[in-house]
C-alpha positions as CSV (number, residue, x, y, z in Angstrom):
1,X,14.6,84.8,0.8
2,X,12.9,81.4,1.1
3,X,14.7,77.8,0.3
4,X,12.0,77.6,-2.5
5,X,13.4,80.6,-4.7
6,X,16.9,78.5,-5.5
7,X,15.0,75.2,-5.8
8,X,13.4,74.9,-9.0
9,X,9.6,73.0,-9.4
10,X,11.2,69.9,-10.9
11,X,13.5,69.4,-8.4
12,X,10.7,70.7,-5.6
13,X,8.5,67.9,-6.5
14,X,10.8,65.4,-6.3
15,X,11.8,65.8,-3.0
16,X,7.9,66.0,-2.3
17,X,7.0,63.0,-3.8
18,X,9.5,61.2,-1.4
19,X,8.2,62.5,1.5
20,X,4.5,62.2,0.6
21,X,2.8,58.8,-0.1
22,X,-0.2,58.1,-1.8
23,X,-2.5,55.5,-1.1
24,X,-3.4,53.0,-3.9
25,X,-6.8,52.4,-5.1
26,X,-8.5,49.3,-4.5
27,X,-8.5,46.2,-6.9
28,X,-12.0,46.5,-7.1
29,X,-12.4,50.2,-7.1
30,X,-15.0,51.9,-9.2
31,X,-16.2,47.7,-10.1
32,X,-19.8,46.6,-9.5
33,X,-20.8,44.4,-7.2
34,X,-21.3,40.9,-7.9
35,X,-23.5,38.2,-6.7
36,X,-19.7,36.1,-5.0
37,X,-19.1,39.6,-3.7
38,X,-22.1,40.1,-1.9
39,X,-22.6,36.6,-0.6
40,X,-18.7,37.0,1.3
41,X,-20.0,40.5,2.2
42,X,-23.1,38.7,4.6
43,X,-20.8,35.8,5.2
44,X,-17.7,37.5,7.0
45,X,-20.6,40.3,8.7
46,X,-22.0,37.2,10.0
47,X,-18.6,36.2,10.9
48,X,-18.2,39.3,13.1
49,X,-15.0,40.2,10.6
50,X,-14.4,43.8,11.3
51,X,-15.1,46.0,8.5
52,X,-11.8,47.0,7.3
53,X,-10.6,43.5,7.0
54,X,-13.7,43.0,4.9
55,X,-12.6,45.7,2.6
56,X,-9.4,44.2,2.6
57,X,-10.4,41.3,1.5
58,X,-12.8,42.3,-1.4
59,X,-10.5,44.6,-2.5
60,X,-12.7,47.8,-1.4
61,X,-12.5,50.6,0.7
62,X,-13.8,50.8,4.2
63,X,-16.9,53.2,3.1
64,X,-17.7,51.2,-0.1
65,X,-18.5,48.5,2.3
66,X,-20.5,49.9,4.8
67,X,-22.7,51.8,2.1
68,X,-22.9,48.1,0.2
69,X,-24.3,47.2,3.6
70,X,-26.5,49.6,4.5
71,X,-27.8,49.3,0.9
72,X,-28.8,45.9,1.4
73,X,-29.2,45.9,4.9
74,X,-26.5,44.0,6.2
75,X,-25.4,45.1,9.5
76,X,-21.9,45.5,10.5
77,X,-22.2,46.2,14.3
78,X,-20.4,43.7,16.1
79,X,-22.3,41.1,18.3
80,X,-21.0,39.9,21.6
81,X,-18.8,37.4,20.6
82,X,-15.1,37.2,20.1
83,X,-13.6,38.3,16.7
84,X,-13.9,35.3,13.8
85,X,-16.0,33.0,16.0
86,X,-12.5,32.2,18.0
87,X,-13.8,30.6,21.7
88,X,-11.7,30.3,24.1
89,X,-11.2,27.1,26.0
C-alpha cells in the first residue's frame, strides 16, 4: 500500500504546492516592445550588462531578450572590458 491511497487529492496537493514553487511571469510578459524598451535594450548591451540583468530590468525573460536582440541585431557577447564599464584604479 502506498502513502498516496490514505491521502486524499485535496490534501495531496497541498502538501505539493508547498514543496513546489512556481516562477512568476515577467511584468512585461506577452507586452510589445516599445521604442524606451529598445533604446535601454542597446544601451545596457553597450554597457556590457549581462543579459539576465537586462531581463531583469525590463521586466523580460532571459530568451525574450536575446531573440529582441538577434531580431534587431544587437549583440549581447561580452567585449573585453570589466562588467558596467567599472575600471579599476
Amino acid at each position: 500500500m502506498f502513502v498516496y491511497d490514505t491521502i486524499n487529492d485535496q490534501e495531496l496537493s497541498a502538501k505539493m504546492s508547498k514543496r513546489c514553487k512556481v516562477a512568476k511571469t515577467p511584468k512585461n510578459h506577452g507586452k510589445d516592445w516599445l521604442r524606451g524598451d529598445l533604446r535601454e535594450l542597446r544601451k545596457l548591451a553597450k554597457g556590457n550588462t549581462p543579459t539576465g540583468l537586462i531581463a531583469h530590468k525590463l521586466g523580460r525573460t532571459k530568451d525574450a531578450v536575446r531573440s529582441k536582440a538577434s531580431e534587431k541585431s544587437i549583440s549581447l557577447k561580452p567585449t573585453n572590458r570589466s562588467p558596467y564599464n567599472r575600471r579599476k584604479k
